[in-house]
C-alpha positions in Angstrom: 36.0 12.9 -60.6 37.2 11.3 -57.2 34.3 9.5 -55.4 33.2 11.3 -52.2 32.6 8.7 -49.5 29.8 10.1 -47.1 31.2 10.9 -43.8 30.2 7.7 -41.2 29.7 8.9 -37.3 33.2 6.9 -36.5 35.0 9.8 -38.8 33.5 12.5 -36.4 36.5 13.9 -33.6 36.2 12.6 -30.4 35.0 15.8 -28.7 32.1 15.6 -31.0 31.1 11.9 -30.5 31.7 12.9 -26.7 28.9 15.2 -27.0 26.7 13.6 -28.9 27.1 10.7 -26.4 26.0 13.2 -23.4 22.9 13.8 -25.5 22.1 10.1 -24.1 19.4 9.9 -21.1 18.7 6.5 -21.0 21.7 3.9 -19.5 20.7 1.5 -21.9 21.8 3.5 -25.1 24.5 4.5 -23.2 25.4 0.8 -22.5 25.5 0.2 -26.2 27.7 3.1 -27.3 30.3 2.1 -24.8 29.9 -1.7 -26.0 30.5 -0.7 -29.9 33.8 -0.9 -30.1 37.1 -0.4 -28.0 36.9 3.7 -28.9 33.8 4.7 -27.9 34.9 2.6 -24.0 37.6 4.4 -23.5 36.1 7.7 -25.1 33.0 7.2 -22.2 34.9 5.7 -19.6 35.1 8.6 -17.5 31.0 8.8 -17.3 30.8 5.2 -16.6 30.1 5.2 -12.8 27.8 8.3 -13.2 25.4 6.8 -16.3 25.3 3.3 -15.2 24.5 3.8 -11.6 20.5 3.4 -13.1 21.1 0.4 -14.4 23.2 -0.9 -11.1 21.3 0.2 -8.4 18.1 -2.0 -8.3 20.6 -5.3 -9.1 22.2 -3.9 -5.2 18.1 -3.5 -4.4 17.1 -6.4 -5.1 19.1 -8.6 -2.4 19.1 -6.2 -0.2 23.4 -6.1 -0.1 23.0 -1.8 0.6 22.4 -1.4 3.9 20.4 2.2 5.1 23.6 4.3 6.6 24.7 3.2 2.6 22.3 4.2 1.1 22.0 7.4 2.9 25.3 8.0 1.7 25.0 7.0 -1.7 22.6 9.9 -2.6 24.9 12.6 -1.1 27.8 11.5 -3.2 25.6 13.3 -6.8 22.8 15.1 -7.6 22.3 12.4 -10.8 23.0 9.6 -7.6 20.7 11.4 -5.6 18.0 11.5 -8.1 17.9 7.8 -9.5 18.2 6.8 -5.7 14.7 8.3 -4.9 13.6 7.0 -8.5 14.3 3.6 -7.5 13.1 3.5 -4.1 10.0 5.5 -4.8 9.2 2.8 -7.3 8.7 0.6 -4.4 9.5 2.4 -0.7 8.5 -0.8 1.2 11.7 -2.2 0.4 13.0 -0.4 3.2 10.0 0.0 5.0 11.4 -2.7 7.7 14.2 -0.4 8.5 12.2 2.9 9.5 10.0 0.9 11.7 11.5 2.4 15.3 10.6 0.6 18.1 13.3 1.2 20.6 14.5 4.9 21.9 18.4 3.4 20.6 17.4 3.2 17.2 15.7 6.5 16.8 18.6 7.6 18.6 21.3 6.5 16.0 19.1 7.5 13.4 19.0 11.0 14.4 22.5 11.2 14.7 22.8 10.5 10.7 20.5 12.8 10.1 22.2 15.5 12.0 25.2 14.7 10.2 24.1 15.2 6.7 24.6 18.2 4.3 21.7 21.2 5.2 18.4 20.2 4.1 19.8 16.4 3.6 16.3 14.0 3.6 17.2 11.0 6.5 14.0 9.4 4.8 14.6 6.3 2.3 11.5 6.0 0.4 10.2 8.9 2.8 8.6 6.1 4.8 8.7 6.0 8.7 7.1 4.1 11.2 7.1 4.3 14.9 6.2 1.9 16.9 4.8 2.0 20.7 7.9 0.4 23.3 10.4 2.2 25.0 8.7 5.3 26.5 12.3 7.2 26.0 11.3 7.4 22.6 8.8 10.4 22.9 10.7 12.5 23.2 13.7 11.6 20.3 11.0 11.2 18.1 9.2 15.0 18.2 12.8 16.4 17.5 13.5 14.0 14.6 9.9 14.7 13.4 10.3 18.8 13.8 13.5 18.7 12.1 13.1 16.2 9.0 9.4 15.5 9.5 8.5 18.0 5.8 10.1 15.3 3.9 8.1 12.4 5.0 5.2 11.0 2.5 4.5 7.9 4.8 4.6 7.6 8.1 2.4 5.1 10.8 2.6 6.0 14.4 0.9 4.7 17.3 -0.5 6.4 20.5 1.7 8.0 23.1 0.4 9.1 26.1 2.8 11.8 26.0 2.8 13.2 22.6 0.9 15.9 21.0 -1.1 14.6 18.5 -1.3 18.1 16.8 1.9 19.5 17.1 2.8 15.7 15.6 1.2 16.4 12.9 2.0 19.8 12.3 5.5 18.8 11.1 4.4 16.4 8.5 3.1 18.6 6.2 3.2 17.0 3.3 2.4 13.6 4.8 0.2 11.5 1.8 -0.5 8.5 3.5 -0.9 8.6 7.5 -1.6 5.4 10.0 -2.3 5.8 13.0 -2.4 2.4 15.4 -2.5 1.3 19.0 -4.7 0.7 22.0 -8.1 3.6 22.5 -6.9 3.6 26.3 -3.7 5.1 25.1 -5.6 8.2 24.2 -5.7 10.6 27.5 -9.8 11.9 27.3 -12.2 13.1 24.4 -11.5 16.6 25.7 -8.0 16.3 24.7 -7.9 14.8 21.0 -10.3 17.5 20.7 -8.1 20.9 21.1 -6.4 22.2 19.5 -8.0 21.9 15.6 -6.0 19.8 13.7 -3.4 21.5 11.1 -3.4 20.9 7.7 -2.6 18.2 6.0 -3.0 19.5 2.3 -1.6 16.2 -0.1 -3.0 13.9 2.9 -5.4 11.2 0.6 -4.8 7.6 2.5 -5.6 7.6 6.0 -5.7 4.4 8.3 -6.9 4.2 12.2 -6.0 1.1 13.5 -6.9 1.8 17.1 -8.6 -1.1 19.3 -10.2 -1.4 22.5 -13.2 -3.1 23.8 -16.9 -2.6 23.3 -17.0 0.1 25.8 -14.6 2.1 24.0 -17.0 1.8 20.9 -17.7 6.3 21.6 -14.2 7.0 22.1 -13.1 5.6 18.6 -16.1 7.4 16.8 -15.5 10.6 18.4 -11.1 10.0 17.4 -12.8 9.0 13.8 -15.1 12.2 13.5 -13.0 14.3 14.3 -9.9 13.2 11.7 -12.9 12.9 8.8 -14.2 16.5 10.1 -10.8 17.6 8.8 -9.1 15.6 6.7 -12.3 13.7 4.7 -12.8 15.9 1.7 -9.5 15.1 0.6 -9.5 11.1 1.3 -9.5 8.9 -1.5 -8.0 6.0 0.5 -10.0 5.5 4.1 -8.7 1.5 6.3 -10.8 2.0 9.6 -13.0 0.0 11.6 -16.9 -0.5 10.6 -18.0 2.1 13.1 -17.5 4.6 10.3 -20.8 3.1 9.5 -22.1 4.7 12.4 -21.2 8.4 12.0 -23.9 10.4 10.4 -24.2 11.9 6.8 -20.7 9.5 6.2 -21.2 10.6 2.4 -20.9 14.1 3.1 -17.9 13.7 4.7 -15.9 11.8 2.7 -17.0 12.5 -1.3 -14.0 11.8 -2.7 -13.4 7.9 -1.7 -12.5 5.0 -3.8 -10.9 3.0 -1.8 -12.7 1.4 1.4 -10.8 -1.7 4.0 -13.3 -2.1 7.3 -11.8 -4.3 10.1 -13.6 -5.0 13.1 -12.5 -2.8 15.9 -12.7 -4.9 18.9 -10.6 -7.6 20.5 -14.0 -8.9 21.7 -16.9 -10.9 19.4 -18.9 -8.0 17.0 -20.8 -8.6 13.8 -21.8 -6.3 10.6 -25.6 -5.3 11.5 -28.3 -5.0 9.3 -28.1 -1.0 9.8 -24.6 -1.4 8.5 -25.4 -3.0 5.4 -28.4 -0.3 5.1 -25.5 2.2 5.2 -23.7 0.8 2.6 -26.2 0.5 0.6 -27.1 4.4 0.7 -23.7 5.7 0.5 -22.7 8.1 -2.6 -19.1 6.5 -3.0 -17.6 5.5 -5.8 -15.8 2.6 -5.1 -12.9 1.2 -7.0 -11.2 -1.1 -4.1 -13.5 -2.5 -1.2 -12.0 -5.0 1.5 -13.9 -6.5 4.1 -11.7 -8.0 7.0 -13.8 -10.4 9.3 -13.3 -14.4 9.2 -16.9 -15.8 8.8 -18.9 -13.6 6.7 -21.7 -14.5 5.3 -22.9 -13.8 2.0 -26.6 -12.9 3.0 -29.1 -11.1 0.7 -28.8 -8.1 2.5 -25.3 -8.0 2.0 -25.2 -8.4 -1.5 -28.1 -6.0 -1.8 -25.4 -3.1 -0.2 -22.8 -5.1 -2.1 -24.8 -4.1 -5.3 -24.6 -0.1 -4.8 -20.7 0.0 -5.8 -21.3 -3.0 -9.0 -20.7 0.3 -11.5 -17.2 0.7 -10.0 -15.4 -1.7 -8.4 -12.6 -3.2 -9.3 -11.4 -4.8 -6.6 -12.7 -6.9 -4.1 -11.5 -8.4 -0.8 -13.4 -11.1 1.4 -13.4 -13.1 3.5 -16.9 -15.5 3.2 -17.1 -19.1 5.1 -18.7 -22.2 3.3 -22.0 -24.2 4.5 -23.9 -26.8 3.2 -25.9 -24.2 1.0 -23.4 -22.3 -0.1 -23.6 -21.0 -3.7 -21.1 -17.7 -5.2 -24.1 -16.7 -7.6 -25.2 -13.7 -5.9 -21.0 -12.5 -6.6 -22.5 -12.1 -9.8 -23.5 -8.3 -11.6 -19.8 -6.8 -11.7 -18.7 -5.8 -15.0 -15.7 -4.2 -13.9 -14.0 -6.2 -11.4 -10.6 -7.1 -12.1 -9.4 -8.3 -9.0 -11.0 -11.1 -6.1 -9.5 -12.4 -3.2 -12.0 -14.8 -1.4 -10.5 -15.9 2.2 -12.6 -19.1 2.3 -13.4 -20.8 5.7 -15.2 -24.0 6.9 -16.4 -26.0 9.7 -17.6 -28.8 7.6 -15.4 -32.0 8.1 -17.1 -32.9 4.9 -17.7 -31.8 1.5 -21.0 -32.0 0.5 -22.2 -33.0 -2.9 -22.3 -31.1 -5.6 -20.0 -28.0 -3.7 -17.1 -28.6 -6.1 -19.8 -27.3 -9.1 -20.9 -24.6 -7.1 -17.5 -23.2 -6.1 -16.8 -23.3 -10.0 -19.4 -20.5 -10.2 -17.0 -18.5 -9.0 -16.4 -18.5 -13.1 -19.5 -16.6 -13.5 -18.5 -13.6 -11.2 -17.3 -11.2 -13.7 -16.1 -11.3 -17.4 -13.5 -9.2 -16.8 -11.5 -10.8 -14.2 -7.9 -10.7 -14.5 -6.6 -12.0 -10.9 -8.3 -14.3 -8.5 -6.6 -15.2 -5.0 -8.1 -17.7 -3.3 -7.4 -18.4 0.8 -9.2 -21.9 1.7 -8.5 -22.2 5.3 -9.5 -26.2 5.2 -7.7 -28.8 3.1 -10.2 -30.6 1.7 -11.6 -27.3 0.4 -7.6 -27.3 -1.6 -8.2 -30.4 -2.7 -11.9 -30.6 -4.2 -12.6 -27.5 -5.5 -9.8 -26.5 -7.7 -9.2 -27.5 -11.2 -6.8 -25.2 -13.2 -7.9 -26.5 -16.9 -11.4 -25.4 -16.3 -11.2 -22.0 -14.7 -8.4 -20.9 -17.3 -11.3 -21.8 -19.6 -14.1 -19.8 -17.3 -12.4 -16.8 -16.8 -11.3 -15.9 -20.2 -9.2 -12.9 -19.2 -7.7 -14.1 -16.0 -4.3 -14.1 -16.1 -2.9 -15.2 -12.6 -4.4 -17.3 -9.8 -3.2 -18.2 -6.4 -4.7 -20.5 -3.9 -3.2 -19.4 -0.2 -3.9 -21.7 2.5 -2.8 -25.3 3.5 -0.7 -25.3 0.4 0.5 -22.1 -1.5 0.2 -22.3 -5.2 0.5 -19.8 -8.3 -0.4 -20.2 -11.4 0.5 -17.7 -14.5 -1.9 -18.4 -17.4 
């Protein structure tokens, strides 16, 4: 009897190794198929600029060789280009952050004129990011239109105050806004009466929200009032709050915001102000979770009662951003009593022209802070501080399961363990 041979996948026609070949998703199998053998290339060839475009596309990304009115186009030229366009910049929208930041009433202008020219319900938004900044005053009122007419698509935008702009018909066409910043100076703000009508509309996926407003000490009421009133209607739903520390100051804070994780406090004046002992007694009482906490002032001192608020988030967090200076008596113990934390960045300061003795073995404590560190970023702000403290051997041996450090400063330096 004739020996059958079995039937090999080269045997098969080439309308059915076509359509097994569509069956393909990812453009790495679809990169091998076409690199088997001359047959299968010329059989796929056609599907070439189509398939690949995935694996193209963040190589273009990368250096930054597409510029915006080209990208624009590219994801009108496919649905499939369309789609892995949002993909990739989604990944990472800050990549084009830099080019939605408006500033002058020319480039909203040009801007709007793309968008007017693209197909019905075309998104103008790379990365659905925009930013527009305070400068030309003939920006007002370019920037309501573009913001009525495209404004549903945007996920991230940061504005700043206009003296001319309703805040609440602003908002009201970016509904599906996720993360909102709002910066500039408290004077820019007309009076209390006004922020306060009408209520504020909706902002249902709204969960980061940053106000980044400054003034002086006598503006201190105008800031809280801006503050209470955005937490009064948006809190329930934050998970991500950057504001000054007067949120410290706004009563049952808790009950206003039950939901947050992640917490940055700035100070909020140009002039000299300091964390208060009732602020750390607020800390200390909240009912937040925290995951993330980041603490912007130069100078901080790690006091007891500090550490004692410090203490009320040691079941969560995860991340933790400070920036502490360095005396004579400095010691990181009290750091200690965070199982969790994965993350430290310590912006380190100093007046001392001096080291003292023994600081180098009390900086190394910083070993001791938590078992389960994986990154530490360190910011000395004084070289000697670069050159004494640091030794890479022994902290890769402290920190069992840390896995990248950097030390910022006089001299930038990472290290991959």
């Amino acid at each position: 009897m004739e020996h059958l041979r079995p039937t090999e996948l080269s045997d098969l026609p080439n309308e059915m190794l076509e359509e097994i070949f569509n069956f393909l998703q990812d453009p790495n199998d679809f990169l091998s198929v076409i690199g088997t053998c001359h047959r299968w290339n010329d059989l796929m060839s056609y599907r070439k600029t189509e398939r690949l475009f995935g694996k193209v596309l963040p190589i273009l990304l990368k250096p930054d060789l597409l510029t915006l009115r080209t990208m624009l186009t590219i994801r009108q030229i496919s649905k499939k280009w369309k789609q892995e366009a949002d993909f990739q910049l989604e990944e990472d929208p800050s990549r084009f952050e830099q080019k939605y930041i408006i500033r002058e009433a020319e480039q909203l202008n040009r801007l709007i004129i793309h968008a007017t020219n693209l197909p019905q319900g075309g998104n103008p938004f790379i990365g659905k990011y925009l930013s527009i900044g305070r400068g030309d005053p003939g920006t007002n009122d370019s920037m309501q239109q573009l913001i009525q007419q495209h404004g549903t698509y945007l996920k991230s935008i940061t504005m700043y105050c206009f003296s001319k702009i309703q805040f609440t018909t602003f908002l009201g066409g970016i509904p599906n806004v996720e993360t909102l910043t709002i910066m500039g100076l408290m004077r820019q703000w007309h009076t209390d009466d006004e922020v306060d009508a009408p209520p504020l509309p909706p902002l249902r996926r709204l969960n980061n929200l940053g106000i980044a407003i400054y003034g002086d000490q006598n503006d201190d009421h105008r800031y809280l009032h801006l503050l209470s009133f955005l937490l009064t209607a948006y809190g329930e739903q934050l998970t991500t709050l950057r504001c000054a520390k007067q949120l410290l100051r706004i009563d049952r804070i808790s009950d206003l915001l039950p939901n947050l994780t992640q917490l940055e406090l700035f100070m909020p004046h140009i002039s000299s102000d300091a964390f208060t002992q009732l602020d750390f007694q607020v800390l200390s009482q909240v009912e937040w979770r925290l995951q993330t906490l980041s603490i912007y002032e130069w100078n901080f001192p790690l006091t007891t009662e500090f550490m004692t608020a410090l203490n009320n988030f040691s079941a969560t967090l995860e991340d933790l951003k400070l920036f502490i200076q360095v005396e004579e008596t400095f010691d990181p113990a009290p750091l200690i009593s965070f199982p969790f934390l994965k993350k430290l960045y310590l912006g380190i300061t100093s007046e001392l022209r001096s080291i003292p003795l023994g600081m180098k073995d009390r900086l190394m404590k910083l070993g001791g802070v938590a078992p389960n560190l994986e990154e530490l970023d360190i910011c000395p702000r004084n070289e000697a501080l670069c050159d004494v403290v640091w030794s890479m051997e022994v902290m890769s041996k402290v920190f069992q399961k840390l896995n990248l450090i950097r030390i910022r400063g006089v001299r930038y330096k990472t290290f991959i363990l």
